[in-house]
C-alpha positions in Angstrom: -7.7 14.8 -9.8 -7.1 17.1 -12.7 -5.7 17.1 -16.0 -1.9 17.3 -16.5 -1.1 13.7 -15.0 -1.6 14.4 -11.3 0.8 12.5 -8.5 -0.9 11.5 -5.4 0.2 9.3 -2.7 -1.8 6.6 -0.6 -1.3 6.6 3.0 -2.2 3.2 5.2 -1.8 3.6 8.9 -1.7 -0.5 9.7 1.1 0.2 12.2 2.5 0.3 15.7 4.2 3.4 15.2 2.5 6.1 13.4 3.2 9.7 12.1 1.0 12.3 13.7 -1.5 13.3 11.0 -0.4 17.5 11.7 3.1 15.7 10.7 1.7 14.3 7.7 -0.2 16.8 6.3 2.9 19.6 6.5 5.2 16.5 4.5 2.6 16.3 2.0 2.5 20.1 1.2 6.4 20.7 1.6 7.0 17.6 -1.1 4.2 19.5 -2.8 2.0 16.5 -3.0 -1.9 17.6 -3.4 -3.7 14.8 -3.8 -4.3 11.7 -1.0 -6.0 8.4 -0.7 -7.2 7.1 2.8 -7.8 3.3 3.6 -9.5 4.6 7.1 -11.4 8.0 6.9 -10.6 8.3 10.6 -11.6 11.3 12.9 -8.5 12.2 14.0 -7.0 11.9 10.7 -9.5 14.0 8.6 -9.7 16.9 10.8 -6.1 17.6 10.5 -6.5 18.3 6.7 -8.6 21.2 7.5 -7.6 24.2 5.5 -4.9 22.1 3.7 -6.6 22.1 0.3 -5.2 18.4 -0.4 -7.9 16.6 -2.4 -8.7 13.6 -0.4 -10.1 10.1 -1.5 -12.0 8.1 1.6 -12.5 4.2 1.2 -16.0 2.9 1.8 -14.6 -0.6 3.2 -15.5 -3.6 2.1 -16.8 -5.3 4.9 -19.0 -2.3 4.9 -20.4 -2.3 1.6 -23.6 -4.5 3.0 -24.1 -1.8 5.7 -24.5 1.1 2.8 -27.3 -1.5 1.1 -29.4 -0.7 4.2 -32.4 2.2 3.3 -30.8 5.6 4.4 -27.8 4.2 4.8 -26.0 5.8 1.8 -26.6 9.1 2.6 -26.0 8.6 6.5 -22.3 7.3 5.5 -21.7 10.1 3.6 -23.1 12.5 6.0 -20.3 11.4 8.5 -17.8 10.8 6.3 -18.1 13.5 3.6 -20.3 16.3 4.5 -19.7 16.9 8.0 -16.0 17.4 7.0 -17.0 19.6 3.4 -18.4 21.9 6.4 -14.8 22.3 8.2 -13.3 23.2 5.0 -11.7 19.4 4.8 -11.5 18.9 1.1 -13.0 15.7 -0.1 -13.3 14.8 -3.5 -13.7 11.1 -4.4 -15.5 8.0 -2.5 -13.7 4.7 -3.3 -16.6 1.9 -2.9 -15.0 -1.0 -1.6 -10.6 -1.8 -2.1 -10.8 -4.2 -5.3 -13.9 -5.8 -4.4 -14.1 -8.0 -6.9 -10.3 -9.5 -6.7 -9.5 -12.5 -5.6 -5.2 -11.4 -5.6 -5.5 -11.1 -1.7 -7.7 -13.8 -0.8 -10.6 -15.8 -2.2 -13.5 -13.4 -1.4 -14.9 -11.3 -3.4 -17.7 -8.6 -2.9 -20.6 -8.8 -5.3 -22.3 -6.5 -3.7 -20.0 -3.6 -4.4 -21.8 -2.1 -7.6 -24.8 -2.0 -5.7 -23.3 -0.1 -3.0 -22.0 2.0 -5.7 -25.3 2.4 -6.8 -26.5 3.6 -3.3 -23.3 6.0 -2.7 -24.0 7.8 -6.4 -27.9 8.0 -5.9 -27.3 9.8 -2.4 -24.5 11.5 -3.8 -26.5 13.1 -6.7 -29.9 13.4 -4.5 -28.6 15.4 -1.7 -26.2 17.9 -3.3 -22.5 16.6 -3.3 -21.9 18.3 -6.7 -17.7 18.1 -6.6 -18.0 14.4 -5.2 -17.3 11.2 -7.4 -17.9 7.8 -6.4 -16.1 4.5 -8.2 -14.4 1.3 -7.2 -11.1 0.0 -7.6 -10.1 -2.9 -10.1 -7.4 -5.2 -9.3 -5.0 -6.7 -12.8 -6.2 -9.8 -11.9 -10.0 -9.0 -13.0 -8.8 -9.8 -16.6 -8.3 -12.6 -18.1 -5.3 -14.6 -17.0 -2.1 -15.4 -19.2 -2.3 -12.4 -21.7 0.1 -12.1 -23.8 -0.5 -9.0 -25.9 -2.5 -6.2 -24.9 -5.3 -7.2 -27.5 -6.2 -10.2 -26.4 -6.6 -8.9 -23.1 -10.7 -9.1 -22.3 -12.4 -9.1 -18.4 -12.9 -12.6 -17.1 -15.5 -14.1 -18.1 -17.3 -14.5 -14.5 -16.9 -11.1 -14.0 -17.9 -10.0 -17.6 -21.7 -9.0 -16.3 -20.6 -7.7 -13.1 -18.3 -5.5 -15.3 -20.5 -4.2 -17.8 -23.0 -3.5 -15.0 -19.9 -1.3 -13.0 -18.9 0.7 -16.2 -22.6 1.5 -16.8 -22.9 3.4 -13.2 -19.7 5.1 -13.9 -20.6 6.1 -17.4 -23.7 7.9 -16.0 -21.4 10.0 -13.3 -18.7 10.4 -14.9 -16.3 8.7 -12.7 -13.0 7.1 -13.7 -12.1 3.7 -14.0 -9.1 3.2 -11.4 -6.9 0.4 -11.9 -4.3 -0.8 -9.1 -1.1 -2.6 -10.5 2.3 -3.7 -8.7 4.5 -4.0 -11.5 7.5 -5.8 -9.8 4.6 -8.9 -9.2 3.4 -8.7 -12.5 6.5 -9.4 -13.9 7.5 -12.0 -11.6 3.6 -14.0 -12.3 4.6 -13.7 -16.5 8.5 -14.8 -16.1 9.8 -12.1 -18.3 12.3 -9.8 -17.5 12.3 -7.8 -14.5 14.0 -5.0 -16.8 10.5 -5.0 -17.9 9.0 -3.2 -14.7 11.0 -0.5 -15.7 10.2 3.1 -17.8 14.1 3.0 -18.2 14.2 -1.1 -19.4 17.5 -1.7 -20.3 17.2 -5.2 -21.6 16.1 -6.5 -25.2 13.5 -7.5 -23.8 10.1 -5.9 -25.5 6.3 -7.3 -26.5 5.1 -6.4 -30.1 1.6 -6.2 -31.1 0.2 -5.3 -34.2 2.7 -2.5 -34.7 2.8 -1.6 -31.0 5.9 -1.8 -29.5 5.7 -2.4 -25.5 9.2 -2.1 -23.4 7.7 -1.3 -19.8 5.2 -3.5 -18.0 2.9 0.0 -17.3 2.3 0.6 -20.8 1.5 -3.1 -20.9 -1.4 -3.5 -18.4 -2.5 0.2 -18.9 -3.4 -0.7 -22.7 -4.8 -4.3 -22.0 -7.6 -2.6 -19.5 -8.0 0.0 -22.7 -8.5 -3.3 -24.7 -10.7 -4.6 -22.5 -12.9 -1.5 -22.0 -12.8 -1.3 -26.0 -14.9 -4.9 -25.9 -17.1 -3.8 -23.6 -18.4 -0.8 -25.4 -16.5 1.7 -23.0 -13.5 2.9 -25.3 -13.0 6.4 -24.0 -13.5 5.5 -20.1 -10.8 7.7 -18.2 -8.5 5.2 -17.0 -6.7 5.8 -14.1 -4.2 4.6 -11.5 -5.2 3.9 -8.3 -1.7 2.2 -6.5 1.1 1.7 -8.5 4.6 1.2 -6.1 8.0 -0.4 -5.3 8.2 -2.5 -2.7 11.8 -2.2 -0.7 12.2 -5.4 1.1 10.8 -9.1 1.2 10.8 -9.7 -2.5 13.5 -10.6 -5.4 14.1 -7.0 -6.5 12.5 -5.2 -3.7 14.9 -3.3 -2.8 15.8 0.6 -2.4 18.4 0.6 -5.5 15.1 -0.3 -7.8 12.6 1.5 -5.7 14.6 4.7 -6.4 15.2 3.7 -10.5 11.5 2.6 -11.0 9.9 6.0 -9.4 12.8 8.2 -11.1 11.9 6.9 -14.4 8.0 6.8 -14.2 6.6 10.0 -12.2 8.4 11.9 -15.3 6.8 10.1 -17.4 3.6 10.3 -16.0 3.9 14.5 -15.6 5.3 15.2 -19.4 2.0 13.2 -20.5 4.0 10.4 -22.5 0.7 8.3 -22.7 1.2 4.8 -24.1 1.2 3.2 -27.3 -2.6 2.9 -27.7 -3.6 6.3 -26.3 -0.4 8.5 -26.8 -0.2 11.2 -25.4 -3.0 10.5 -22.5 -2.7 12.5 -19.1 -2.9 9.5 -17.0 -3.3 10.1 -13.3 -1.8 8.0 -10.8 -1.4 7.5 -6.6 2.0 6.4 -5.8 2.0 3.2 -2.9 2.5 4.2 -0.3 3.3 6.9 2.0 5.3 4.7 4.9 5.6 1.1 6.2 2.9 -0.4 7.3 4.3 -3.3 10.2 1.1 -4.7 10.8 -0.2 -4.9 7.3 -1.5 -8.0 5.6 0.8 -10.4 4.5 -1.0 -12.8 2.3 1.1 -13.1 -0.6 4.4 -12.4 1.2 6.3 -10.2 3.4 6.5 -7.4 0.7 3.5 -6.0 1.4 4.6 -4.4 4.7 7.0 -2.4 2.7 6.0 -0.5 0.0 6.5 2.5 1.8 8.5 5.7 0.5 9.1 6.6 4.1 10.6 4.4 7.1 7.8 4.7 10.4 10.2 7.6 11.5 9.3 10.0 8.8 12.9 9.5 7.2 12.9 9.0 3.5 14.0 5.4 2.1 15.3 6.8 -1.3 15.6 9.6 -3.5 12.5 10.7 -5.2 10.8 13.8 -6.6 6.9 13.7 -6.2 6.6 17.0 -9.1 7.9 14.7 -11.4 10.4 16.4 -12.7 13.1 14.0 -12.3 15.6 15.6 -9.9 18.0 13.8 -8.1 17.1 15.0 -4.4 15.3 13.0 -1.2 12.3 14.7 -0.5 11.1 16.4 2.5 12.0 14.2 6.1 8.7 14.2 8.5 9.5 17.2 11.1 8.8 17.0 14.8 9.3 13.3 15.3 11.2 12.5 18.2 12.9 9.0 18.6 12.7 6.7 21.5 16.0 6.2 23.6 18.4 5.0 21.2 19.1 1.8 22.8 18.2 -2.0 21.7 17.4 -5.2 23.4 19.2 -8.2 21.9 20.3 -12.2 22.4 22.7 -12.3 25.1 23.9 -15.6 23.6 22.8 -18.3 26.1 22.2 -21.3 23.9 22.6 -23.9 27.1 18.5 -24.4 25.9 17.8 -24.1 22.0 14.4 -25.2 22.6 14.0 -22.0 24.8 15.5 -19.8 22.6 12.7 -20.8 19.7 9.6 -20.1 21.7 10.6 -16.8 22.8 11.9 -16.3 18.8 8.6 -17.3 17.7 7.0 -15.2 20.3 8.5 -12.3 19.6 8.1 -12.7 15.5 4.1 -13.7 15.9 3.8 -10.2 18.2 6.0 -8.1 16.0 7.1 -7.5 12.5 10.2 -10.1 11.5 9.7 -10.6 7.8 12.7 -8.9 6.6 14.0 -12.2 8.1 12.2 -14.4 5.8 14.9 -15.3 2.7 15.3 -12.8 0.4 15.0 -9.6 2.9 17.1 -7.3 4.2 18.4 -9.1 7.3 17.9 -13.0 6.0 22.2 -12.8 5.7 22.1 -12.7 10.2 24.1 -15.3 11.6 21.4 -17.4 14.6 22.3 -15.0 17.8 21.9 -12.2 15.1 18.5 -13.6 13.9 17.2 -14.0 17.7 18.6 -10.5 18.5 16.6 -8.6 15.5 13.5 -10.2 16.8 13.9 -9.6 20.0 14.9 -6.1 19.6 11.2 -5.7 16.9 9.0 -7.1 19.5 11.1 -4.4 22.1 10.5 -1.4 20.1 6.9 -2.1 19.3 6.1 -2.3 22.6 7.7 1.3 23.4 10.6 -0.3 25.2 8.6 -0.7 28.2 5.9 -2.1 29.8 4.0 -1.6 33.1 4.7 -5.4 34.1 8.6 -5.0 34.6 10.9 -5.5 31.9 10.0 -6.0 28.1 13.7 -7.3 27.2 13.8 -10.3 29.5 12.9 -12.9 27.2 12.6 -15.5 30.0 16.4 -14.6 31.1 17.8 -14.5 27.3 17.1 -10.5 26.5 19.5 -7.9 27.4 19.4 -4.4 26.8 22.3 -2.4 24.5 23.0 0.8 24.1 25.6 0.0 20.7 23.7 0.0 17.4 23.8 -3.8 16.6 22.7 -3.0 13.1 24.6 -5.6 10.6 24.9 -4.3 6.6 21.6 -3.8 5.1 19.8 -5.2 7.9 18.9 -2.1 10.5 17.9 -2.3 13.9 15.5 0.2 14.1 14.1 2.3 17.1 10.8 3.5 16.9 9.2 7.0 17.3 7.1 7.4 20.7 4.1 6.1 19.9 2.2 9.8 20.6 -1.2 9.2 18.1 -3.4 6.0 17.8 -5.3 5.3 15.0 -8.9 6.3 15.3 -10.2 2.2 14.4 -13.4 4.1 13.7 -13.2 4.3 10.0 -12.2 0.7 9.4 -15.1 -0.6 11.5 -16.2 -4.0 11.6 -13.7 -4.9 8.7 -10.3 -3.1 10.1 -11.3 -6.2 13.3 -11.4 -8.6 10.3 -8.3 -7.3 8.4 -6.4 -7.5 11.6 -7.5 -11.2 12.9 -6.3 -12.4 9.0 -2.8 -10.4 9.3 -2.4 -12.6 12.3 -2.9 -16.0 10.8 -0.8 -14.7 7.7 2.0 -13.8 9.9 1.7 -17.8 11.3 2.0 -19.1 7.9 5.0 -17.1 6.9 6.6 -17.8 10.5 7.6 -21.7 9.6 9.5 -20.1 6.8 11.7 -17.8 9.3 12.1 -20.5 12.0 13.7 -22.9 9.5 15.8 -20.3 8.4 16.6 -19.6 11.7 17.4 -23.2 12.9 19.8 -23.4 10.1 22.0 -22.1 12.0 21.9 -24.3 14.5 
């Protein structure tokens, strides 16, 4: 990214449903967005960049990072995933080693084998020519030390101190930039402090003082503590910047559209007039907004949130209002253009309750194939009465599998389903249909670890399930 505070945008594709890329690449440049990050550097996905001049970031998985260890390996990844698309004019510009390798926010394993990989990526990247091609890993907040309370105590944990020292080395030597991900909204919630606190615009008395510094948004927070940190490991003028930052809009206390709109409408004008922070005022900080749309299948190991940070709804419709240039205008940006909608009809609970016990396996069917958590309490649609409940499931599991299905009918439900041609959309809770299902994700990219991410969603989605089947039984 350049100088001047650069806004990019992250787009994952774990979804049933997804936006052509030809569709996505024309959103991008009509909300004037010229910088993307890609989880999966898939085929399909690459090529239709060509020409666009968006600078893209690919994601060396994790589960790969052994793979890349491998002699020749390095510079066979790149070949495929870099240079054969330099030479269709596909514009390429950073390598991301690994997605927080060294995190355990997610789930208790961690890579220590990303700075070598690192290693590898930067020796073939210098050795065979990629002169406008950086390589660095990601950094989760949770590689400091836990229970900060003031920017200048904040240090790296101490089992990752060596592993740290050794990363900032490599990225010293390239050049590279030290790329922190952050979700304020859970940040706030893990320290108890005021979820004013998450925002640019904080409108409670709520502030943090140290030394002089004065601290009243949770950004300016973290961002300083990881410029602490660097300080005490000899690294004090490291470019630091932001690799995700987002709002999630359902599935959390807060997560909502009202506050996704606020947060963004405060903090992208920040970013673009160069505000800085209190330790490095002033500072063009650089930062990828997450994330493009919803991802229904993502992984939901700390709670339904995460399959809704997106800016977008899976039809290319914007959630909110929000102005990628940063200038702070009130407007929606740019709706996805070409999309066409399924039949606008639903399948829902026709209300037999002669069998309860019935009615919850084919609930719990239909939530462990599709994507209920806006269900779960707290979401969007956990206010449904029981037939409700049955009927947004019913009508998720419906629309993900395109409505139909070569067996015979996909709203049957073992006699309970019935097919509607009404909206049965209640308050905040929408019914969605789905876009026809035109493009498939090119798995390619993910490899071996997009199998792995997938199998864990699964057993994720069983643990929250207990939570939505209570609920749901409730009613009973």
């Amino acid at each position: 990214m350049s100088e001047g505070g650069e806004i990019g945008i992250n787009w994952g594709r774990q979804t049933s449903h997804r936006l052509i890329p030809s569709m996505v690449v024309d959103l991008l440049l009509q909300n004037g967005i010229r910088n993307l990050k890609l989880y999966s550097p898939s085929d399909n996905v690459l090529r239709a960049f060509a020409g666009s001049n968006v600078a893209i970031t690919v994601t060396l998985p994790n589960e790969r990072l052994d793979h890349v260890l491998l002699p020749g390996k390095a510079a066979m990844w790149l070949q495929e995933k870099v240079r054969k698309y330099h030479n269709e004019n596909i514009n390429i510009t950073v390598v991301h080693v690994g997605a927080d390798p060294f995190s355990k926010f997610y789930q208790n394993t961690t890579y220590d084998n990303a700075n070598d990989a690192l290693r590898k990526i930067q020796e073939a990247l210098a050795a065979d020519g990629y002169e406008n091609v950086t390589a660095t890993i990601s950094h989760f907040t949770d590689v400091l030390k836990p229970n900060i309370k003031k920017p200048s105590e904040a240090d790296f944990r101490q089992d990752l101190k060596p592993k740290m020292l050794e990363f900032i080395r490599i990225i010293n030597d390239s050049n590279a930039p030290f790329v922190l991900n952050m979700f304020p909204i859970y940040y706030v919630s893990e320290h108890k402090w005021d979820i004013e606190f998450s925002f640019i615009d904080n409108k409670s008395n709520f502030s943090i003082e140290d030394n002089g510094r004065i601290y009243r948004n949770v950004f300016e927070f973290v961002y300083d503590s990881f410029l602490f940190a660097l300080q005490k490991v000899g690294a004090p003028n490291l470019k630091l910047m932001m690799g995700t930052i987002g709002w999630p809009t359902d599935g959390y206390p807060g997560a909502n559209v009202k506050n996704a709109e606020r947060f963004f409408k405060g903090f992208l004008p920040y970013i673009k007039n160069n505000k800085g922070t209190p330790l490095r005022p002033g500072a063009s900080i650089d930062v990828f907004i997450h994330s493009l749309a919803e991802e229904n299948l993502n992984k939901i190991y700390l709670g339904s949130f995460q399959r809704h940070w997106g800016v977008y709804r899976s039809t290319g419709e914007p959630k909110y209002k929000i102005d990628f240039t940063g200038e702070g205008r009130d407007i929606y940006p740019t709706t996805a253009k070409g999309v066409v909608l399924m039949p606008k009809r639903w399948c829902i609970f026709n209300n037999d309750t002669s069998d309860i016990s019935k009615v919850k396996v084919e609930f719990d069917f239909a939530c462990r194939e599709a994507d209920c958590t806006t269900l779960a309490p707290g979401g969007s649609c956990s206010h449904l009465n029981f037939e409700q409940n049955v009927s947004y499931a019913f009508n998720r599991y419906f629309q993900m599998k395109a409505q139909s299905t070569e067996k015979g009918n996909i709203c049957d439900f073992k006699k309970l389903g019935m097919v509607v041609y009404d909206d049965p959309s209640v308050g905040t809770c929408i019914f969605p249909v789905e876009i026809l299902a035109a493009e498939f994700a090119d798995t390619n990219g993910l490899s071996r670890g997009g199998a792995r991410a997938w199998r864990v969603c699964g057993s994720a989605t069983m643990v929250l399930l207990p939570l939505i089947i209570v609920f749901l039984l409730d009613w009973v």
